[in-house]
N, C-alpha and C positions, 0 to 999 in steps of 0.2 A: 519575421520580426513579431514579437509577443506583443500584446494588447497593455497597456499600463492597467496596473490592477486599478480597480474602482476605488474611492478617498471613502473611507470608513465615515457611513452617517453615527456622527456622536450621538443622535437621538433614535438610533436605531435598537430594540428592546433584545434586552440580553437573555439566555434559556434563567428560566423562573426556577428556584429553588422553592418547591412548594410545600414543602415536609419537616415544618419548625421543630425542632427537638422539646422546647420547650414543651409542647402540647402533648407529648408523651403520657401516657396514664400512669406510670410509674413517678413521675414526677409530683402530682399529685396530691396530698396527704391523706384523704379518705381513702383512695384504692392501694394505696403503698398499707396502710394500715391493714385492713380488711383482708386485701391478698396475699400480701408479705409477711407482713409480723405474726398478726394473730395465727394465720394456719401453721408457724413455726411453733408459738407456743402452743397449739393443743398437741402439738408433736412431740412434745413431752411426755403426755400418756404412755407413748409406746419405749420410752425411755429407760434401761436397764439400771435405774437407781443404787440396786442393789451391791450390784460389783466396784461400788465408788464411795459409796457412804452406810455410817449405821445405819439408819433411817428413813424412811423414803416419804414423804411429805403431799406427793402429785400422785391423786387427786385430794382434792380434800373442797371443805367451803369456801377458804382461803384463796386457793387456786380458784374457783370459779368470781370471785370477788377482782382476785386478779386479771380474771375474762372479762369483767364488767367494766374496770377501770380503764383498757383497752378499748372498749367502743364507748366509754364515756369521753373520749381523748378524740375518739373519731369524733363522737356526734358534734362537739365543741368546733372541730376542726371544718367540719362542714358548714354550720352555722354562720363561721365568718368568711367559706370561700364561693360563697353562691354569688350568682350574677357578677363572676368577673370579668364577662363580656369579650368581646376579640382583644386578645393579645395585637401590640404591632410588630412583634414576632413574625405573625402570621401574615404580613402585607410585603411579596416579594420585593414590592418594589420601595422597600424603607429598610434600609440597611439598620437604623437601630435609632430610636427618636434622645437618645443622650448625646449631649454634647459637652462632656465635660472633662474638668481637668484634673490632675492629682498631682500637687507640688512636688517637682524632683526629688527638692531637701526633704520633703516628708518621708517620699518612697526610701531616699536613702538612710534615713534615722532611722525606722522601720528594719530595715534588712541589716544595718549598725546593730544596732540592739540584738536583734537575735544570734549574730556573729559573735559577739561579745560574750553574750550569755553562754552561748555553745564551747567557745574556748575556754572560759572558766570552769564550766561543766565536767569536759573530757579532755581538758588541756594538761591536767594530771597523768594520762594513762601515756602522754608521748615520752615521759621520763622513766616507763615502763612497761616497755613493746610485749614484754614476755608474757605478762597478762592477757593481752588480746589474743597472741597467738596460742596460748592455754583454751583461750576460749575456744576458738577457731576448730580446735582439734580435736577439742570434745570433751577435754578436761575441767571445765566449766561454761556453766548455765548461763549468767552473766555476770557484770563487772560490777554490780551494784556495792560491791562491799570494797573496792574497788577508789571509787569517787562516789559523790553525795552529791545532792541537791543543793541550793541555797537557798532558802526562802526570798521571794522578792528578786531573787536575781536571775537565776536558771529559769523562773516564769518569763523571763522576757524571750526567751526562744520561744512563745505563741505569736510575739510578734510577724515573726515570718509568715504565719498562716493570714496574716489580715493582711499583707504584702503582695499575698498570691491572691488574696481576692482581688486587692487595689491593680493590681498588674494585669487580671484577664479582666476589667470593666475599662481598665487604658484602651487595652489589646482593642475591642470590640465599639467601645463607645466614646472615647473618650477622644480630645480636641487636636492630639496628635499622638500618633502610635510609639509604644515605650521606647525607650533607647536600649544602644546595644548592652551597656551596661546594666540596666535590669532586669534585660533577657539574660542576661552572666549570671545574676544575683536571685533567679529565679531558680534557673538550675544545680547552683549551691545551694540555695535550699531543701532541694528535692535531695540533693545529694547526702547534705548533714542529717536530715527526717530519715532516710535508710539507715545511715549508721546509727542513730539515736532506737532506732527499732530494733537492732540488731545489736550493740554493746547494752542497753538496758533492758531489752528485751521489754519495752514499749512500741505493740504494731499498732496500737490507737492510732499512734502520731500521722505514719502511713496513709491510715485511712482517712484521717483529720485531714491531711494535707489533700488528696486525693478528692474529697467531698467538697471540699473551698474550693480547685482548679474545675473541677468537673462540671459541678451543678452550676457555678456562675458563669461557665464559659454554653451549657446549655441554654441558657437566657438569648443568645445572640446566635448559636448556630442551625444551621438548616440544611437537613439532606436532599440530596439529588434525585432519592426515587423512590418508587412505593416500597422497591425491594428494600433497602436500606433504612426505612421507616419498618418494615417488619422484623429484621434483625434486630435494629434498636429496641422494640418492644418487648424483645425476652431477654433481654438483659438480665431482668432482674433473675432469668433461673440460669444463666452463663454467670453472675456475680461469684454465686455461692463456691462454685466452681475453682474462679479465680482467687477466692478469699481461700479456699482450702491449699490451693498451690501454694499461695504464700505465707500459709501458717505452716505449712510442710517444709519449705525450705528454710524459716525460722525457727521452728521444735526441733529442728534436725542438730542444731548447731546447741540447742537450747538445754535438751533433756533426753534427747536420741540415747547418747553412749551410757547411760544409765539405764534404762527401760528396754535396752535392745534386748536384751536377755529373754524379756516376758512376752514379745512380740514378734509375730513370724515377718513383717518389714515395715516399715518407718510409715507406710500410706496408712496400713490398718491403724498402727497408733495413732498419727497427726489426726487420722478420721474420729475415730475414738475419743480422743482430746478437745478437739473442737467442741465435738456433741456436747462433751462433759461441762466446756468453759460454761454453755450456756444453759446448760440444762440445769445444774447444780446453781445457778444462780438462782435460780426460782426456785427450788427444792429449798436453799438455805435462808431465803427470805421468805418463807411458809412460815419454815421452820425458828425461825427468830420471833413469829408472832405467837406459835405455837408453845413454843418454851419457857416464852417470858412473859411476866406477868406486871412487873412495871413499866406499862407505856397504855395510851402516850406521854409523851413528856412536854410536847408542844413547846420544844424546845427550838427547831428548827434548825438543829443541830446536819439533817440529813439534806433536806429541801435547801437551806444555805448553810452547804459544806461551805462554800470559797468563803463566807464571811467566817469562818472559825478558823479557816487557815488565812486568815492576815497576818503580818507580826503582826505584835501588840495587842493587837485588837482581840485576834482568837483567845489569847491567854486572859482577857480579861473576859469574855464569854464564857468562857471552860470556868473561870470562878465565880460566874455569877450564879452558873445551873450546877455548882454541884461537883459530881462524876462523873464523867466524861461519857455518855450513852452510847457511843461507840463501843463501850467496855464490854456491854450485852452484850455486841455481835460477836467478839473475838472468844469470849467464853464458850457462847454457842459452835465456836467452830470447833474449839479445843474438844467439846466433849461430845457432839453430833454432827460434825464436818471434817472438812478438809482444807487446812489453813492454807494450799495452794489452791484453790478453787475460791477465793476470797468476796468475789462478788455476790452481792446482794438482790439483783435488779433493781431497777430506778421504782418499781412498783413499790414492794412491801417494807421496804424502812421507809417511805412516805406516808402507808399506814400503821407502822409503829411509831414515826414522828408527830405525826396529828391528827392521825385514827382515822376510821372508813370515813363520816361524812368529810370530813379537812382533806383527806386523799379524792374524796369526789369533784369538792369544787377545785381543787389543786388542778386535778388534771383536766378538767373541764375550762377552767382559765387556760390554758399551757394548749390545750386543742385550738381553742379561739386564738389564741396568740401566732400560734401556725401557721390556721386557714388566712390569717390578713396577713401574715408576711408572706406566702405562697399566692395572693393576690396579690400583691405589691410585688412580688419577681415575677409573676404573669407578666404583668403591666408595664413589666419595666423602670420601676420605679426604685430609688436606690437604697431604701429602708430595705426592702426584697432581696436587692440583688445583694447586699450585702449581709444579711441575718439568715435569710432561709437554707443558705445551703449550711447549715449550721440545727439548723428543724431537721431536715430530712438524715443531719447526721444524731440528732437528738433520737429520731424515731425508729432506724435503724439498732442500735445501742439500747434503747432503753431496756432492754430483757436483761440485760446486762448491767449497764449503772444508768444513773441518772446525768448523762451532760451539761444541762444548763446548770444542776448544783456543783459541778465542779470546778475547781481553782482555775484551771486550765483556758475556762471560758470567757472570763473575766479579762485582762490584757486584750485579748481576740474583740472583745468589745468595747472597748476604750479603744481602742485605735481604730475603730472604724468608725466613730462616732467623731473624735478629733477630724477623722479624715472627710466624714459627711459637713463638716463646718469649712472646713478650707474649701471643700470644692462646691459649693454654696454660697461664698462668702461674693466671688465673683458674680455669681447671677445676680446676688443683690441690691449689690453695687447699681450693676444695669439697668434695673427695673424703678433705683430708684431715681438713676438721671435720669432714665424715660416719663417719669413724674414728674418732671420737674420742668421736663421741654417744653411739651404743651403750654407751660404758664410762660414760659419766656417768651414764645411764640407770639403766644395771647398780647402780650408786651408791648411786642415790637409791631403789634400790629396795629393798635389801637394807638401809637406811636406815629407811624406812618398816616392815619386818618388826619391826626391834630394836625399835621402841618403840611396835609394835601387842601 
């Protein structure tokens, strides 16, 4: 006869996770800068310009202006993320110091809206299979000519990405864990973000979506062992890795059967391609300040794109300044680029929009603004958890364009802001009946004297 097993002591201490992801060095923003971005951009030096464009622009003063602006962006970034003391990440025994909530109806408007916007988007192409499967085959790049955008309505498909932040701060912190139906609504999401990468040939979206689920689900998770903290640590050179995989299995479908010709097979090219996206960005944003002679314009046409792309609003901008300064860049490409290689870097049309010192303190603010929202998702704090993984996608990108000026960012940040008042509004509530008790207290006490 067997012994009854012993009654499990509830206060008996469970194996300690003691390997916060958060505290990761990649997470960061001064070492993600320093050893990530920048040593990519001087890796443009050894970049074959020549086989891609007339002109080749790196090195120049510009380029190192461009270096400057980069560790102007760190030093800013450091300034505001010192002394941010232990994370509660880091205390095994504190699952996660939030207790909050995100109204159903919210998450479900949220994930509405971006359904909505998506079927009016590509709700077009199901009246006409034969397109996709053109694409598919290699007969075309993508479907942009296809269906169109809508202003103001097709933006509501960023809603989903504040969705997936709202959904992994439930997941992790919040006062009861999402329903099954948000987990459904999650993975539509992730689902339509693929196809929207893949009929528009927008992998941004991908990585947008990917950076919102990723870095705010780091906030809360914590590995099991030293080994598994050293994996995580090189991440950042197993990324590049994976970003090439997946720009190869989307060039493939994208621009493959055109190019196969010139290419002994598809990895040389995607490899090739890649390098180009981002090398050429910084060559053609040299080369925009090098070419042209009217700027700045201190129009803020670059630094606030999303406000010229309002309705209404842009079209009243665009007549207030003129000609559209945009118009620069596309000439420049026409007669010393390459009008598929379009990007600018988020650098140099910030110093064509408001010239080296305006580009100094820009990105000198934009650093600071950083390091306190990477203090604030240290901390656990919901400004952080909700805006940073949105930095670390800013800093990632910016060799490339500039994020926070984009349209794209805008919705992503109104509904997180909506959503930090709802799930707020309750604490308030609380704290302010707890002000209130005390006097009742006082009351009823001074009550019960008089007629002892």
């Amino acid at each position: 006869m067997t012994a009854p097993s012993p009654a499990r002591n509830p206060f008996m201490r469970r194996p300690m996770l003691r390997y916060p992801t958060i505290t990761l060095w990649w997470f960061r923003p001064v070492p993600l800068l320093l050893l990530v971005v920048i040593p990519v951009y001087l890796s443009y030096l050894g970049f074959n310009f020549e086989n891609w464009v007339p002109r080749r622009y790196v090195p120049s003063l510009d380029y190192l202006w461009g270096l400057a602006l980069l560790l102007i962006l760190a030093l800013g970034a450091l300034l505001t993320s010192v002394g941010a003391g232990r994370s509660p990440a880091a205390d095994p025994r504190r699952i996660t110091p939030l207790r909050v909530d995100v109204p159903g109806w919210y998450m479900a408007t949220l994930f509405g809206a971006a359904v909505l916007a998506y079927a009016l988007w590509f709700g077009p192409l199901l009246s006409n299979p034969a397109v996709i499967v053109a694409m598919f085959s290699g007969e075309r790049g993508n479907l942009r000519d296809v269906t169109e955008t809508q202003p103001g309505i097709t933006t509501l498909t960023q809603c989903g990405v504040a969705f997936i932040v709202l959904y992994v701060i439930k997941q992790h912190g919040g006062v009861r864990p999402p329903a099954r139906w948000e987990t459904a609504a999650l993975f539509t999401l992730f689902g339509l973000t693929v196809m929207r990468a893949v009929l528009w040939s927008e992998r941004l979206a991908v990585i947008e979506a990917a950076a919102a689920y990723g870095v705010t689900a780091a906030a809360f998770v914590r590995l099991r062992s030293a080994d598994q903290r050293r994996l995580a640590a090189m991440l950042p050179f197993v990324g590049p890795v994976l970003l090439y995989l997946a720009f190869t299995t989307t060039e493939y479908f994208r621009s493959w059967a055109f190019y196969k010709d010139y290419y002994d097979s598809v990895w040389t090219f995607a490899f090739e391609r890649l390098s180009a996206y981002y090398a050429l960005a910084t060559n053609s944003g040299i080369g925009l300040l090098q070419e042209t002679r009217d700027w700045p314009g201190y129009t803020g046409r670059y630094v606030l794109e999303w406000l010229y792309r309002m309705p209404v609003l842009g079209d009243i901008l665009l007549e207030m300044v003129g000609t559209d300064p945009r118009t620069a860049y596309q000439a420049f490409l026409e007669l010393h680029g390459r009008a598929e290689f379009n990007n600018p870097t988020g650098l140099f049309v910030t110093v064509f929009d408001i010239g080296y010192t305006g580009s100094a303190l820009y990105f000198f603010c934009i650093g600071a603004l950083v390091g306190g929202l990477w203090k604030s998702w240290y901390r656990h704090r919901l400004a952080g958890l909700f805006f940073y993984p949105f930095c670390f996608l800013f800093m990632l990108e910016l060799l490339r364009f500039n994020y926070f000026a984009a349209s794209r960012f805008v919705p992503i940040v109104a509904s997180l802001l909506v959503a930090g008042v709802l799930m707020t509004l309750p604490q308030r509530a609380r704290q302010a009946s707890q002000r209130k008790s005390p006097a009742k207290m006082g009351h009823h006490a001074s009550t019960v004297e008089r007629f002892s």
